[in-house]
C-alpha positions in Angstrom: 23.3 17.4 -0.1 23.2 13.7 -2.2 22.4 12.4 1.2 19.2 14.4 1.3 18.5 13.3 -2.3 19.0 10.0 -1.7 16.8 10.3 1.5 14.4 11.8 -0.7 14.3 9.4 -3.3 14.1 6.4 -1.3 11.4 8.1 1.0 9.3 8.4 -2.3 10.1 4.8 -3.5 8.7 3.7 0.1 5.0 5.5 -0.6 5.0 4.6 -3.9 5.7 0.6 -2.7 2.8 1.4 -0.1 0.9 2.7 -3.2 1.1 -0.3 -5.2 0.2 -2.5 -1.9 -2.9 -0.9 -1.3 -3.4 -1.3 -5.1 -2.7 -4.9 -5.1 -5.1 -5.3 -1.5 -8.0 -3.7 -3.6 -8.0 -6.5 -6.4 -7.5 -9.7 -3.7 -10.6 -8.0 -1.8 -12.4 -8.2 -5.4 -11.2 -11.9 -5.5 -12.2 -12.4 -2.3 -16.0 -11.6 -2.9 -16.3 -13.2 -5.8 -14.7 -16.5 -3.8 -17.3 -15.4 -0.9 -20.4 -15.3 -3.8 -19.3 -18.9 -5.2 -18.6 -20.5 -1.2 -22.0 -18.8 0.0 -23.9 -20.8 -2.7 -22.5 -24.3 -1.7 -22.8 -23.7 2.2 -25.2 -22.4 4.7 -25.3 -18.8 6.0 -23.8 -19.5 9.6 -20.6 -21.3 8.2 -20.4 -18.5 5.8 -21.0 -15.7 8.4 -17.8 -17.5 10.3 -15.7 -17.9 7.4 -16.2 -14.2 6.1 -15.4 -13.0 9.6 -12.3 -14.9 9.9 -11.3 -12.9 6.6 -11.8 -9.9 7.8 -9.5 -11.0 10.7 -7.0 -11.7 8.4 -6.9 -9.0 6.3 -7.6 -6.5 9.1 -4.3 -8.4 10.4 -2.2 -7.8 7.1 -3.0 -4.2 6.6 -2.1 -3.6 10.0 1.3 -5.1 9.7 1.8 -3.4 6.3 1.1 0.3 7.2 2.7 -0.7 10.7 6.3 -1.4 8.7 5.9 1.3 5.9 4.8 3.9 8.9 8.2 3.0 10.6 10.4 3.2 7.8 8.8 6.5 6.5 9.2 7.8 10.4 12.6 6.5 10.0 13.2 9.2 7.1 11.0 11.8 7.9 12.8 11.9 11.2 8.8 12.7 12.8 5.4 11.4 12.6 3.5 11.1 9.2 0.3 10.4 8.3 0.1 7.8 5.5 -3.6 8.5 4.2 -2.3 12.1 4.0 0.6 11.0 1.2 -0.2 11.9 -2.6 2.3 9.9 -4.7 1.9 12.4 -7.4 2.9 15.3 -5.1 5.8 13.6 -3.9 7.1 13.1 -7.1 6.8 16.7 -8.7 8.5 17.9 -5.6 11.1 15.4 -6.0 11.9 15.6 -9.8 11.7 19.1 -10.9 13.5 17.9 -13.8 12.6 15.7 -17.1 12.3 12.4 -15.9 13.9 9.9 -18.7 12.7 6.8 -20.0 14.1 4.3 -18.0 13.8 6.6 -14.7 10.0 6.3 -15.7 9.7 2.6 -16.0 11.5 2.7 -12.6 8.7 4.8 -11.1 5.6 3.2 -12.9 
């Protein structure tokens, strides 16, 4: 039974770490354009087509290897094949913490 729990707990811990990467992915692309917008002024359009293509390379490259480790470790607990666009955060949560969640569990968790 604690073994369950504990499977539990660190399968949620594991989305909510994929959560917060997406998160953090979102505000570097927002960097990245506004990088892009400043570069774009200073060079001409072919050297910035190339240099926003290798970009997307990259961070095509990153997310793959991101949801390519937090798929395998997820698998690993699920024992079976997820989907991680499927995964609500919040849902997971309520289904694991049916009780109060105390102050220091919730500056854990957020």
């Amino acid at each position: 039974m604690n073994q369950e729990v504990y499977q539990q707990h660190q399968r949620y811990y594991l989305q909510f770490e994929y959560y917060n990467k997406c998160k953090q992915i979102y505000k570097l692309e927002e960097q990245n354009q506004k990088l892009l917008s400043t570069i774009n002024d200073k060079i001409n359009a072919f050297e910035c087509q190339l240099l926003k293509q290798h970009f997307d390379r990259s961070k095509q490259k990153e997310e793959t290897k991101i949801r390519t480790i937090h798929k395998d470790k997820i698998q690993h607990l699920s024992k079976g094949n997820i989907k991680l666009d499927q995964v609500d955060v919040k849902k997971v949560m309520h289904n694991i913490s049916s009780r109060e969640v105390f102050a220091e569990e919730e500056s854990i968790v957020l």
